[in-house]
VOPAGU-2260 file (C-alpha; in pm, 1 decimal, decimal comma):
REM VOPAGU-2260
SITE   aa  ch    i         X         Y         Z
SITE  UNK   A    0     994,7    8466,5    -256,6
SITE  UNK   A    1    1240,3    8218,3    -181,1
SITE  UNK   A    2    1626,0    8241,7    -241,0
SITE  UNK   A    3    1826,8    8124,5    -468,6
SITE  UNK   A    4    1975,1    7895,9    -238,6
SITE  UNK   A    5    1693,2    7799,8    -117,2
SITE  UNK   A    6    1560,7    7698,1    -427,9
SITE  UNK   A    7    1948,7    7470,5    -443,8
SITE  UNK   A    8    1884,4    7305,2    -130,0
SITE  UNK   A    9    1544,3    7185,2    -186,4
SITE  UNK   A   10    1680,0    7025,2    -531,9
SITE  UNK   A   11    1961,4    6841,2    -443,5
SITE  UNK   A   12    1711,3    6722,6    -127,4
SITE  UNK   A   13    1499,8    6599,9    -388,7
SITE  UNK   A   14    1777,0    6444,5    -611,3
SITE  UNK   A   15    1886,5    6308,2    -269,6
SITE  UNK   A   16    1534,1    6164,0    -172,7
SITE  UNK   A   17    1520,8    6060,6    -508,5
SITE  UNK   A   18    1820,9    5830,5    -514,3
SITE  UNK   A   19    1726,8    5693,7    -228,1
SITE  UNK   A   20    1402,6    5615,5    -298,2
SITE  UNK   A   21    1444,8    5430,1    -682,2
SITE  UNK   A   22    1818,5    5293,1    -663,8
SITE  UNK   A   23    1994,4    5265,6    -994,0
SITE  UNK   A   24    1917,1    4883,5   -1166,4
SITE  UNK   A   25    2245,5    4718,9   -1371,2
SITE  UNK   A   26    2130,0    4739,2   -1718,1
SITE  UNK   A   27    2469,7    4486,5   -1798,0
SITE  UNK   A   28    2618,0    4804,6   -1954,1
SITE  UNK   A   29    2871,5    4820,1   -1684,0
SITE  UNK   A   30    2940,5    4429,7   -1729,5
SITE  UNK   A   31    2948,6    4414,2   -2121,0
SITE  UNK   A   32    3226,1    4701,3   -2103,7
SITE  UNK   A   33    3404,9    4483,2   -1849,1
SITE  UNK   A   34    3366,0    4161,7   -2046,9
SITE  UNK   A   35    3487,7    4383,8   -2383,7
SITE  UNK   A   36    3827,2    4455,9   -2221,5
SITE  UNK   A   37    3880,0    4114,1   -2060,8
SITE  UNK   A   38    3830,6    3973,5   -2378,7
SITE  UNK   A   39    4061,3    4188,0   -2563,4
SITE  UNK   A   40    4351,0    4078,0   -2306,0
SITE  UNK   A   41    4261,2    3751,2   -2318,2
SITE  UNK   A   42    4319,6    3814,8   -2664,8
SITE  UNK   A   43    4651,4    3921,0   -2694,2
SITE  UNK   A   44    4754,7    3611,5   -2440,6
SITE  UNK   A   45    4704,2    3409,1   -2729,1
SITE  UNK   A   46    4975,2    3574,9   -2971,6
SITE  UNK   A   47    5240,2    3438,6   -2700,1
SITE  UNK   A   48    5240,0    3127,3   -2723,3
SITE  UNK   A   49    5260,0    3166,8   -3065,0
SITE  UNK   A   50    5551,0    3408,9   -3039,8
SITE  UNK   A   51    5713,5    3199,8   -2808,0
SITE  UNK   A   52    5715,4    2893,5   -3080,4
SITE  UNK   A   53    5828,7    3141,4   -3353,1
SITE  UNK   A   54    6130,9    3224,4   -3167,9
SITE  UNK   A   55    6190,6    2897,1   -3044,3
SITE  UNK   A   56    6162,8    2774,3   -3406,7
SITE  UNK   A   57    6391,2    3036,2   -3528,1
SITE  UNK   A   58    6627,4    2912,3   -3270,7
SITE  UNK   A   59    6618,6    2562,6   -3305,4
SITE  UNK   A   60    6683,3    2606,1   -3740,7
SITE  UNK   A   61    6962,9    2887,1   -3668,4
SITE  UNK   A   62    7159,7    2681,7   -3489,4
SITE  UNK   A   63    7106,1    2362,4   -3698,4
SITE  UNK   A   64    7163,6    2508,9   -3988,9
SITE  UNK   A   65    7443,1    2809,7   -3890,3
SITE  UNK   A   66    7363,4    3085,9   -4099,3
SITE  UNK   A   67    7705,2    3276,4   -4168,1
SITE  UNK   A   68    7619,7    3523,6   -3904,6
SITE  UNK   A   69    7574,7    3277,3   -3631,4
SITE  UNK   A   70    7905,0    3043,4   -3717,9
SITE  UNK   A   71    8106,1    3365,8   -3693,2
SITE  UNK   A   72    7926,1    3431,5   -3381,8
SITE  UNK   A   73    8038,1    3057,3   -3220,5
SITE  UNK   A   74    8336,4    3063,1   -3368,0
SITE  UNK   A   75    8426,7    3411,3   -3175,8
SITE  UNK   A   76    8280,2    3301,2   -2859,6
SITE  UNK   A   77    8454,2    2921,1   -2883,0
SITE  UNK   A   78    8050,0    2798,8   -2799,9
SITE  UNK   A   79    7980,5    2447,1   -2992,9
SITE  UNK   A   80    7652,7    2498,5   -3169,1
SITE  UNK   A   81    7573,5    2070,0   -3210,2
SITE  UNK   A   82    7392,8    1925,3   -3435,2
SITE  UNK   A   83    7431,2    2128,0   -3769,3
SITE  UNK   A   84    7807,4    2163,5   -3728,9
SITE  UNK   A   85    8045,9    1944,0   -3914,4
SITE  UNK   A   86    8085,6    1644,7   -3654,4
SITE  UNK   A   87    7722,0    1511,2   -3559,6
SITE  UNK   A   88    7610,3    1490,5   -3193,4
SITE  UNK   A   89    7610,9    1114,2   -3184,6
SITE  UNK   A   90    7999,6    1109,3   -3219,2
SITE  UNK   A   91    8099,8    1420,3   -3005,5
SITE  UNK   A   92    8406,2    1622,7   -3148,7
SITE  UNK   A   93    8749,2    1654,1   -3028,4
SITE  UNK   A   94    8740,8    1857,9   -2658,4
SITE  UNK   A   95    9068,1    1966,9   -2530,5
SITE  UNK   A   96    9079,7    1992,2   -2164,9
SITE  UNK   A   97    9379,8    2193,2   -2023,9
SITE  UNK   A   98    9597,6    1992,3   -1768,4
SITE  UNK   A   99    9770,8    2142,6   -1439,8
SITE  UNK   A  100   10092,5    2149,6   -1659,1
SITE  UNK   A  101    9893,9    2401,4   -1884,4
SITE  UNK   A  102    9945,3    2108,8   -2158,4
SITE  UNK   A  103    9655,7    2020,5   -2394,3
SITE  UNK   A  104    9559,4    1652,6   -2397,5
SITE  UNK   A  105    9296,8    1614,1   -2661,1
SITE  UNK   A  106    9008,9    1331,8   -2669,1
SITE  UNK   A  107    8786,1    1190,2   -2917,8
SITE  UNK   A  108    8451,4    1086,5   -2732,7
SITE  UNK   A  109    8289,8     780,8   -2940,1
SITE  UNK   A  110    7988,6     514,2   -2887,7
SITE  UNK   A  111    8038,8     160,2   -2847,7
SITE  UNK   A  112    7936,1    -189,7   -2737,2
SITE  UNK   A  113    8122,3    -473,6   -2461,2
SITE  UNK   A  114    8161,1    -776,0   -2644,8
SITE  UNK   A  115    8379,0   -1116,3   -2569,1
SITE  UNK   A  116    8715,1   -1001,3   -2762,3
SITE  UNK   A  117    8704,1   -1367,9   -2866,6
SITE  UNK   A  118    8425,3   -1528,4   -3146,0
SITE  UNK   A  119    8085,8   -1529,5   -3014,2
SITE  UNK   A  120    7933,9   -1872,6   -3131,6
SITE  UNK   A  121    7570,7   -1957,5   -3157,9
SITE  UNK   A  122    7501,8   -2348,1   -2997,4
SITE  UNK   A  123    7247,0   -2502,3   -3274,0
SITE  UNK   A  124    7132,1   -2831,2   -3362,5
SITE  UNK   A  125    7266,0   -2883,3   -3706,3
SITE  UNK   A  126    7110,4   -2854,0   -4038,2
SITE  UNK   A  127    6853,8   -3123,5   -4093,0
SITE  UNK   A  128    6744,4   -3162,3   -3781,1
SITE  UNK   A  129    6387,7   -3099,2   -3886,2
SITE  UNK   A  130    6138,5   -3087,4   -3591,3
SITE  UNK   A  131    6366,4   -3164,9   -3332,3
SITE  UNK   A  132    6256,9   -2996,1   -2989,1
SITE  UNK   A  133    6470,7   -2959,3   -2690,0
SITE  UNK   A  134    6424,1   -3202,2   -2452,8
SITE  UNK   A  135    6682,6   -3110,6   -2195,2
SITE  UNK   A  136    6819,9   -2744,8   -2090,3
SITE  UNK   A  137    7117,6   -2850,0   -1856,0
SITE  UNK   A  138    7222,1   -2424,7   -1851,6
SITE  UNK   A  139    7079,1   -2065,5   -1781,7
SITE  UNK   A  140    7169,9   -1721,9   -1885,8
SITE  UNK   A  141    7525,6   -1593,6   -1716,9
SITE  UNK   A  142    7648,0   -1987,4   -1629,6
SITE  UNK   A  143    8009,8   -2080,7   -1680,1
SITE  UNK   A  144    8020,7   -2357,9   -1841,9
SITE  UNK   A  145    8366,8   -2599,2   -1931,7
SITE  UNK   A  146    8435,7   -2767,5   -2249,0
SITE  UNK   A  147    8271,0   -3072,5   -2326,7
SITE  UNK   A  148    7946,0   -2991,4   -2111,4
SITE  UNK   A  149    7660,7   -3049,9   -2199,6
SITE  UNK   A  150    7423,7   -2750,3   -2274,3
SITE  UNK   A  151    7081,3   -2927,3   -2369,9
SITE  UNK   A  152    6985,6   -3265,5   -2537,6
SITE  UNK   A  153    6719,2   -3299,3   -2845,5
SITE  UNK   A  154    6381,5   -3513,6   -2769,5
SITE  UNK   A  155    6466,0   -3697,5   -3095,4
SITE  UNK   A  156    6787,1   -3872,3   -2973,0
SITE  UNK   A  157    6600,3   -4205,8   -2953,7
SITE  UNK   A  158    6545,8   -4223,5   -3289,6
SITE  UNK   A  159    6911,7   -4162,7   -3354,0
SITE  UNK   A  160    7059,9   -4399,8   -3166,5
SITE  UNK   A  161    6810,1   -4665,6   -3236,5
SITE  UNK   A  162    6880,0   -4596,1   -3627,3
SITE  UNK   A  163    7258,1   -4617,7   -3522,6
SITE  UNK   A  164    7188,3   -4955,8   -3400,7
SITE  UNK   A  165    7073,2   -5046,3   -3680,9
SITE  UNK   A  166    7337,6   -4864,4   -3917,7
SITE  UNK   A  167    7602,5   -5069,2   -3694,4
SITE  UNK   A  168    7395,6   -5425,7   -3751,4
SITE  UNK   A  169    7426,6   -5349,1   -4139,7
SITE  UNK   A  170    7797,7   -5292,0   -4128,0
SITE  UNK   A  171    7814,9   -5630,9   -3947,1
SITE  UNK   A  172    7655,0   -5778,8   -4165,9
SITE  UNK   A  173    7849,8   -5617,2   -4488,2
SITE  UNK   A  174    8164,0   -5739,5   -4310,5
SITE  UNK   A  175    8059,2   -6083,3   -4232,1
SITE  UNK   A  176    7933,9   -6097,2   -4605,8
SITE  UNK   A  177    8301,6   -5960,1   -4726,7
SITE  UNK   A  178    8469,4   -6217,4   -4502,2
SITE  UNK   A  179    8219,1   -6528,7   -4692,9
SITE  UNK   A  180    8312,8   -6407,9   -5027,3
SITE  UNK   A  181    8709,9   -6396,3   -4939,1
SITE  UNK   A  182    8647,7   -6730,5   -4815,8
SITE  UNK   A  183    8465,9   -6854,7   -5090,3
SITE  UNK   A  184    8769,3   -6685,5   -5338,7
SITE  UNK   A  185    9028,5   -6869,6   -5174,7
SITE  UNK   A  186    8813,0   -7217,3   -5161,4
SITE  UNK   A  187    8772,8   -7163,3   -5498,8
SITE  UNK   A  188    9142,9   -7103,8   -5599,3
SITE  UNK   A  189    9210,2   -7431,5   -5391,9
SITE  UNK   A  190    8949,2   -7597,5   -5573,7
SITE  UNK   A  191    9083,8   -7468,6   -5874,9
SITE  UNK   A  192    9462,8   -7600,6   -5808,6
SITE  UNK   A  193    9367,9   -7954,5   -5721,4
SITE  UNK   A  194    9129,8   -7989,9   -6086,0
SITE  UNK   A  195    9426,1   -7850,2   -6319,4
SITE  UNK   A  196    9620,1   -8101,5   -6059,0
SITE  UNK   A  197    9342,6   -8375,5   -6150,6
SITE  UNK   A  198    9286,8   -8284,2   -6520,8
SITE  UNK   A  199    9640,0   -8304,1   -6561,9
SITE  UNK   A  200    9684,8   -8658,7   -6419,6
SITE  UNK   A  201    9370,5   -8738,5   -6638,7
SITE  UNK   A  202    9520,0   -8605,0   -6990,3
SITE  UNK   A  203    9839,4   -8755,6   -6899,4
SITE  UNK   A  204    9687,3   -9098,0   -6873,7
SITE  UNK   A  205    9503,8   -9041,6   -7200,7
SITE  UNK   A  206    9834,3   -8968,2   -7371,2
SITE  UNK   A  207    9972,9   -9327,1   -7297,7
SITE  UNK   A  208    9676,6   -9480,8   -7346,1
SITE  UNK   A  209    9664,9   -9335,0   -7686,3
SITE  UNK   A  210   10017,6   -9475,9   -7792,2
SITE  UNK   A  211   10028,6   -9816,1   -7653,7
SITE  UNK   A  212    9684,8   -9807,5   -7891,7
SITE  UNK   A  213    9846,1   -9713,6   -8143,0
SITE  UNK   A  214   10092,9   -9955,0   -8091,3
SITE  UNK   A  215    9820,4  -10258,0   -8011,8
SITE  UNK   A  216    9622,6  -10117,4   -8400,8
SITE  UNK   A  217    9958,8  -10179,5   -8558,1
SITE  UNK   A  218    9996,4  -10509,5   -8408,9
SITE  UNK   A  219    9629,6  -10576,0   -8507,1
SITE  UNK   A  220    9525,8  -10652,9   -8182,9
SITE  UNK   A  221    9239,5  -10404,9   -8155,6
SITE  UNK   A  222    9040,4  -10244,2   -8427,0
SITE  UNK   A  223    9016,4   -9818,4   -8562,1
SITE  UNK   A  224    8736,6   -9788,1   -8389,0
SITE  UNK   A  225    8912,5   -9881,4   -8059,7
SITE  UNK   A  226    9191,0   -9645,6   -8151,4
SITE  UNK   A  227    8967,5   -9345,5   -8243,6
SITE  UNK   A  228    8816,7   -9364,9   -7927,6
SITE  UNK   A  229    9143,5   -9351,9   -7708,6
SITE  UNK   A  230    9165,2   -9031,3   -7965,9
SITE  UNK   A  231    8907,1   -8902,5   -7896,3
SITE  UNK   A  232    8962,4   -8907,0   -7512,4
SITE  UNK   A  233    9292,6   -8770,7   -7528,7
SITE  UNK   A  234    9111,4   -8455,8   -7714,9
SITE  UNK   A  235    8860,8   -8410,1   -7411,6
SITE  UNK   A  236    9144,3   -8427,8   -7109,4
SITE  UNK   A  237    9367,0   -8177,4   -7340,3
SITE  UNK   A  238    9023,4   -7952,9   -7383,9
SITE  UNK   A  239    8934,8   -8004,2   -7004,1
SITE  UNK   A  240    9319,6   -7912,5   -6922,8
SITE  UNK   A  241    9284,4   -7599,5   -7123,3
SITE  UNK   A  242    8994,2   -7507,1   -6912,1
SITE  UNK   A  243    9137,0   -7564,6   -6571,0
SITE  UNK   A  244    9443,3   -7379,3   -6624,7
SITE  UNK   A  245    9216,4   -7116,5   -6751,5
SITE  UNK   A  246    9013,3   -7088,8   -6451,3
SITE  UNK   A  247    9309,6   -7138,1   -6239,2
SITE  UNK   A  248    9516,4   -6864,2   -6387,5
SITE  UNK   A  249    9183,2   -6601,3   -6290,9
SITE  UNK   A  250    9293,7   -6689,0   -5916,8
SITE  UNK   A  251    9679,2   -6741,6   -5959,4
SITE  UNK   A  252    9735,3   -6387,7   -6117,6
SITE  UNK   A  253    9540,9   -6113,3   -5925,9
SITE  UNK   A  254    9482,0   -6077,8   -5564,9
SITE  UNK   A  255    9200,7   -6163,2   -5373,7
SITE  UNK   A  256    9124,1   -5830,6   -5268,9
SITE  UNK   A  257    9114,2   -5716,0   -5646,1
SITE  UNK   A  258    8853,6   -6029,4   -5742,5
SITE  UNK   A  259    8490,4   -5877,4   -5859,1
SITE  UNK   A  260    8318,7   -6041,9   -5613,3
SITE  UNK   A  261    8538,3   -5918,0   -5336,0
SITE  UNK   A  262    8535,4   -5573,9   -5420,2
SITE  UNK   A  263    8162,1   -5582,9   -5481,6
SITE  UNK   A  264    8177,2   -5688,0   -5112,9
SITE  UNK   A  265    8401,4   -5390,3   -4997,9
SITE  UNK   A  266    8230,5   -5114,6   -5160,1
SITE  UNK   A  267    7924,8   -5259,0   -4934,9
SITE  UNK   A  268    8082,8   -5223,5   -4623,7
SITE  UNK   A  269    8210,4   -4891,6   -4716,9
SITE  UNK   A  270    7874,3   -4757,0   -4783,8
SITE  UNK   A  271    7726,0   -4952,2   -4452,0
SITE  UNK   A  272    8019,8   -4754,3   -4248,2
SITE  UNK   A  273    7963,5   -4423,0   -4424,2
SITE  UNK   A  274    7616,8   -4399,2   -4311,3
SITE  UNK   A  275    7703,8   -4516,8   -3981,1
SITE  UNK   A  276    7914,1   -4243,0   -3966,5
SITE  UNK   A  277    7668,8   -4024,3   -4074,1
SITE  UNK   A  278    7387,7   -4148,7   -3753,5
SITE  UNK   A  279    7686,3   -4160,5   -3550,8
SITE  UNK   A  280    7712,7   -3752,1   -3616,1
SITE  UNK   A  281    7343,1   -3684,5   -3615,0
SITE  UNK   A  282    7353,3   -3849,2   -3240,7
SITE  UNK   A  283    7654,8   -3678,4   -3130,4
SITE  UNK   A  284    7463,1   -3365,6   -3251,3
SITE  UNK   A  285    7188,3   -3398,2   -3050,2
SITE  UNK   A  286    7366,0   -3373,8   -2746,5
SITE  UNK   A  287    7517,5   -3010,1   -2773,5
SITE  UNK   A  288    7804,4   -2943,4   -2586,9
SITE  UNK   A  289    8024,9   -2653,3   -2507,6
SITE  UNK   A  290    8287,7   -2576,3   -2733,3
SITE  UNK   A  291    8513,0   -2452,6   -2471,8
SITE  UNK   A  292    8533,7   -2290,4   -2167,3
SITE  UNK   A  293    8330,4   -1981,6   -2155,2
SITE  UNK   A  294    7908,5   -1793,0   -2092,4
SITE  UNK   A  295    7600,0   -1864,5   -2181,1
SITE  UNK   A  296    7529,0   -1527,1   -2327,2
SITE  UNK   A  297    7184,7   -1565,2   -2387,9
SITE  UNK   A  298    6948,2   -1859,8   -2470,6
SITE  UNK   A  299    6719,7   -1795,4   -2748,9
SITE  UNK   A  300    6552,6   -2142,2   -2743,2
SITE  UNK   A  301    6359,6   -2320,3   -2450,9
SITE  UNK   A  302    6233,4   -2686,3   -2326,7
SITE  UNK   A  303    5966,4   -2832,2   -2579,6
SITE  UNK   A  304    6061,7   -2537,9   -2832,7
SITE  UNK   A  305    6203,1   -2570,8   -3179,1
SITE  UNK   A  306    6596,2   -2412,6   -3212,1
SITE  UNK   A  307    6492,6   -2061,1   -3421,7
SITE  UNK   A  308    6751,3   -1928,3   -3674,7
SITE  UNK   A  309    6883,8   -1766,3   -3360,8
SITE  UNK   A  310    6989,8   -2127,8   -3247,1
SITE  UNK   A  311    6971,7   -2276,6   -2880,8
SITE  UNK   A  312    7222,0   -2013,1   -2707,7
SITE  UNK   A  313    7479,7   -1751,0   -2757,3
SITE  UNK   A  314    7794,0   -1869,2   -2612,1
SITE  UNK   A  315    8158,2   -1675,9   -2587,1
SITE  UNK   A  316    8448,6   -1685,1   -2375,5
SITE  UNK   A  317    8434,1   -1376,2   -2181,5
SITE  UNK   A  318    8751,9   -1389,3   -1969,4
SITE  UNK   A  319    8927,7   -1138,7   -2229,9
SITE  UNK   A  320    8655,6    -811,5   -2308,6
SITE  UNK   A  321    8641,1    -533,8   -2569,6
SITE  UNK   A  322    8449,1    -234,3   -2685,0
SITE  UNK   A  323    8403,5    -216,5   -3041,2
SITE  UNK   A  324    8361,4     171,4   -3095,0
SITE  UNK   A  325    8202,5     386,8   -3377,6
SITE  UNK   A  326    8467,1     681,7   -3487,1
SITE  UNK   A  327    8329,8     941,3   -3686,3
SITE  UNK   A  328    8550,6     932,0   -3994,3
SITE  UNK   A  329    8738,4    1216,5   -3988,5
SITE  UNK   A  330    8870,0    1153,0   -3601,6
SITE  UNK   A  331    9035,8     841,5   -3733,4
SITE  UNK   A  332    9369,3    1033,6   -3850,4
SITE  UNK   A  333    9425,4    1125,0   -3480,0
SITE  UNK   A  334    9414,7     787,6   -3399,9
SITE  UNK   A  335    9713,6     516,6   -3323,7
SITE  UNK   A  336    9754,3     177,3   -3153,6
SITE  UNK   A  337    9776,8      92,8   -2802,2
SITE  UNK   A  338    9606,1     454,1   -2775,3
SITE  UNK   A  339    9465,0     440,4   -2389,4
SITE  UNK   A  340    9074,3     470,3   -2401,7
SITE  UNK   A  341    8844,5     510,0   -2109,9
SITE  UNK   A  342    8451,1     413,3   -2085,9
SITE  UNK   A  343    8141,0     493,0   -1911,6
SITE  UNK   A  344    7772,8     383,0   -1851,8
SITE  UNK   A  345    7469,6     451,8   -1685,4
SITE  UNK   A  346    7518,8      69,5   -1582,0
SITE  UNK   A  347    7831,1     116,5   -1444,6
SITE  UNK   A  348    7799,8     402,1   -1204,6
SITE  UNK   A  349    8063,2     620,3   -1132,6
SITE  UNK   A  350    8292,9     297,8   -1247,0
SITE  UNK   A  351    8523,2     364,4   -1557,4
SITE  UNK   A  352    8624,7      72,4   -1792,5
SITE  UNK   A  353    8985,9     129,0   -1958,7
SITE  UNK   A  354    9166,1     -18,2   -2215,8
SITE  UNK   A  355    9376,1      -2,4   -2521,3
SITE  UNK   A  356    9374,7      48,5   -2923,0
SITE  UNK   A  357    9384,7    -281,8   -3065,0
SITE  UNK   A  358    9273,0    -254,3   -3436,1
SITE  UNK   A  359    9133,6      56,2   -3649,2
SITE  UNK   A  360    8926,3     -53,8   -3895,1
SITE  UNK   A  361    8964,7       2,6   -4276,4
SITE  UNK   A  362    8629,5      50,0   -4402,2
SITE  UNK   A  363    8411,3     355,8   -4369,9
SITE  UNK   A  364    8049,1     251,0   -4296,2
SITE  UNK   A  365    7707,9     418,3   -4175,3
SITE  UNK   A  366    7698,8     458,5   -3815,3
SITE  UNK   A  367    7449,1     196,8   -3623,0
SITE  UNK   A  368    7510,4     334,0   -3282,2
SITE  UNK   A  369    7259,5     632,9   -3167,9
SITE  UNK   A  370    7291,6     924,8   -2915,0
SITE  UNK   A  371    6967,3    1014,0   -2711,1
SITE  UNK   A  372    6963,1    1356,3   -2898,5
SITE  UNK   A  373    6676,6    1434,7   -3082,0
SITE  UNK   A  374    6966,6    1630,1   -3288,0
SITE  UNK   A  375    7197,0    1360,5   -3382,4
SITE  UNK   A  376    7308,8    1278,5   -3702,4
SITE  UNK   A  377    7153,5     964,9   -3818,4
SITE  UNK   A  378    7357,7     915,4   -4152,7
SITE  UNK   A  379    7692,6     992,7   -3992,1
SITE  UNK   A  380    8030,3     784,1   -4140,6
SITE  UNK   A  381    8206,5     648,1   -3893,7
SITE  UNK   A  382    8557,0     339,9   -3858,4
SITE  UNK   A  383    8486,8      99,6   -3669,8
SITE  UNK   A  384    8776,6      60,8   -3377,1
SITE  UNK   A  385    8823,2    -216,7   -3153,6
SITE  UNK   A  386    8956,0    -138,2   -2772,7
SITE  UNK   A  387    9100,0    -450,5   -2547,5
SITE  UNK   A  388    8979,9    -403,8   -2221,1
SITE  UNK   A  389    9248,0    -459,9   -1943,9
SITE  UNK   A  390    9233,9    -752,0   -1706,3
SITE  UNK   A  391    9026,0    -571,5   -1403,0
SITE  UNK   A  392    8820,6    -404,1   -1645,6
SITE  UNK   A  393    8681,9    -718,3   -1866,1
SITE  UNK   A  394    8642,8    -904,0   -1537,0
SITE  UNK   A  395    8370,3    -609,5   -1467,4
SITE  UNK   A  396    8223,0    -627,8   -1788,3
SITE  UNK   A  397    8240,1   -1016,2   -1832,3
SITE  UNK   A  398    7830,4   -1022,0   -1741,2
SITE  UNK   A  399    7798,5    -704,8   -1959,5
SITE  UNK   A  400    7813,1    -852,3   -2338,2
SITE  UNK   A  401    7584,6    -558,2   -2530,1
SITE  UNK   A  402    7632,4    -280,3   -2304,7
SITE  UNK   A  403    7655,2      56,8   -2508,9
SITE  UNK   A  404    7892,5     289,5   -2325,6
SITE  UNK   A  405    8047,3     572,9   -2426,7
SITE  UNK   A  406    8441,3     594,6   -2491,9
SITE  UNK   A  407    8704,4     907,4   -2450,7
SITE  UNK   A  408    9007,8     811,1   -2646,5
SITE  UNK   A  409    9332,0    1006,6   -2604,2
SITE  UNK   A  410    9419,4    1168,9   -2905,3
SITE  UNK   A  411    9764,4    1107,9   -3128,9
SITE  UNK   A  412    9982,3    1413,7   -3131,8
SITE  UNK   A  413   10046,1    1495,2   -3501,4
C-alpha cells in the first residue's frame, strides 16, 4: 500500500502534467474586469473638466460682482479686483506710486486719440456738383502740401469754363445793350430840346400872324374865313408846344440812370454778372486747392471716382498735435490745467509722448474708446479732456492722426 505521500506526489505530478498538457484559454474574463476599471477612471476624468469650469466660473462672477466677503477681502489685502469694482477696466483707476522722497504722486491712466490740435477739414467738390469725377489727383496720403496747391481737378471743368465763356459773352452783351439805351436817352433828350426849341419858334410865329390878321379883317382886307384859319393855327403850335415841353420835362427832371428803359437795362446786366459769378465759382471749385499749409490725412476719393460724403481728402495742419482723452467721470475733480500728461503705444515703442492740460470738457458722455479686456465696462461715463502735445512730441506724432494711446495724467493735489 502506498503512502500518503506517495499518493501527494503522484497528484500534484498529475496536476503538473496536466497543466502542461491543456494550457489555460482567455475566456475575456480577465479583459472585461480590466476594461470595467479603465472605464470607471476614465469616468471620473470627465467630472474635471467640469469641475475645473465650475470653479473657474465661480471665480470669474466673484470677482465681477464682489460679494461682501470678497470686497472686504481686497480691500484688506490692497489687491484691485477689475472689472466689477467702481471704476471700469477701460479707464484704469487712480495708482499711487511711491517716489524716492517717500512722497505719493498720484495718476489717472485714460484712453485717447492723436489728432491735429487745429480743425481737421474735409477737401470736397461743392454741393451740386452732380456726377463730377476726379480727373486729376496732384497728392497722396502723408504729403505736405502749401496753401493754394492744388490737390485734384474735376473731369467736368470743360463744361465750366466753356459755360463761363458764355456767361461772360452775355454780360457783354447786357452792357453794350445798357450803353445803346443811355445813348438813345440822351439823343432823345437832345431831340427833345431842339422840338420845344422848334415848336416854340413855330407858335411864336402863329401868334403874330394871328394879330396882324386881325388887324388886316378889321381893315377888310381879308375875309373870317382867312382869320379863323390863322386861329386855328395858333391853337395847333400852342397844343404842339404843350406837348414838347411835356416830353421834354420827362428828360429835364430825372436822371438818366433813373429812366425805365435804363434801369430795365441795368437790372440785365446785373443778372448777366450774377450768374457769371456764379460759373466763375463752380470753375474755381473744380480745381480744389489747399486751404493752408498742412497733410493730406487721408484720401477717401480716387481718379475716375465720384467724391463720397467722405469728400476727396482729409486735410489738417499737423505742425501743433493733441490727444483728446476719455476721463472716467469721477477722475475729473482731480484734474487741473496745464496738468503734465504722458502717453504710450504699441506704435511708438518704448517712445513716450508728453504734453499738457489744455481744456476739460463740460459734458459727461458715454465712453467710445475700448480697452482689449474682455472685462471692460462698455457703458462707462467719461469728460472728454484735451492734452497739447509739446513741440518734439507732435513732431513724432505729426504722421500719427488716429493713433489710440494710452495717457497717465498727474493728479491735482486737493
Amino acid at each position: 500500500m502506498a503512502s500518503k505521500s506517495d499518493k501527494k506526489s503522484s497528484v500534484q505530478l498529475e496536476t503538473k502534467a496536466d497543466d502542461d498538457a491543456l494550457p489555460l484559454l482567455d475566456n475575456g474574463v480577465k479583459n472585461s474586469i480590466k476594461a470595467a476599471s479603465k472605464l470607471k477612471f476614465n469616468r471620473k476624468l470627465l467630472f474635471l473638466p467640469l469641475v475645473v469650469f465650475i470653479f473657474a466660473t465661480g471665480g470669474f462672477v466673484g470677482l465681477y460682482f464682489q460679494p461682501p466677503g470678497l470686497q472686504f477681502f481686497m480691500k484688506v489685502t490692497g489687491l484691485s479686483p477689475g472689472g466689477g469694482n467702481s471704476h471700469p477696466i477701460a479707464v484704469s483707476q487712480t495708482n499711487n506710486t511711491p517716489l524716492k522722497n517717500s512722497a505719493e504722486v498720484a495718476t489717472i491712466t485714460a484712453l485717447g486719440a492723436l489728432l491735429p490740435l487745429k480743425d481737421v477739414s474735409v477737401l470736397a467738390p461743392p454741393y451740386g456738383s452732380n456726377d463730377a469725377r476726379i480727373a486729376q489727383l496732384n497728392v497722396q496720403e502723408g504729403d505736405y502740401v502749401e496753401s493754394g496747391q492744388i490737390i485734384a481737378v474735376m473731369d467736368n471743368i470743360g463744361k465750366l469754363e466753356a459755360e463761363l465763356q458764355s456767361s461772360q459773352a452775355d454780360v457783354q452783351v447786357a452792357q453794350a445793350q445798357l450803353a445803346q439805351i443811355k445813348t438813345t436817352v440822351a439823343n432823345n433828350r437832345l431831340k427833345a430840346v431842339a422840338e420845344v426849341e422848334r415848336i416854340e419858334a413855330n407858335f411864336q410865329q402863329a401868334k403874330n400872324d394871328l394879330v396882324r390878321g386881325r388887324a388886316l379883317k378889321n381893315n377888310g382886307v381879308i375875309t373870317q374865313s382867312e382869320l379863323d384859319h390863322l386861329i386855328a393855327i395858333e391853337e395847333a403850335m400852342s397844343r404842339s408846344l404843350d406837348s414838347a415841353k411835356a416830353n421834354l420835362a420827362n428828360y429835364q427832371y430825372s436822371d438818366i440812370e433813373d429812366q425805365a428803359d435804363v434801369k430795365l437795362a441795368k437790372s440785365n446786366v446785373f443778372a448777366a454778372k450774377t450768374k457769371l459769378n456764379t460759373k466763375q465759382q463752380d470753375l474755381t471749385s473744380a480745381t480744389l486747392r489747399a486751404p493752408t499749409d498742412g497733410f493730406i490725412i487721408s484720401i477717401h476719393t480716387r481718379v475716375g471716382e465720384r467724391p463720397s460724403d467722405k469728400g476727396i481728402a482729409t486735410f489738417g495742419d499737423t505742425s501743433q498735435m493733441q490727444a483728446k482723452l476719455e476721463v472716467y467721470q469721477s477722475d475729473v475733480q482731480f484734474l487741473q490745467l496745464g496738468a503734465a500728461v504722458s502717453m504710450q503705444s504699441d506704435a511708438l515703442g518704448s517712445r513716450l509722448l508728453t504734453g499738457k492740460i489744455i481744456r476739460i470738457g463740460l459734458e459727461v458722455r458715454k465712453q467710445q474708446l475700448m480697452a482689449a479686456s474682455p472685462a471692460a465696462n462698455t457703458d462707462a461715463r467719461i469728460v472728454i479732456v484735451n492734452v497739447a502735445l509739446d513741440a518734439e512730441s507732435s513732431k513724432q506724432a505729426s504722421r500719427l492722426n488716429g493713433l489710440e494711446i494710452i495717457a497717465t495724467i498727474q493728479r491735482a493735489s486737493n
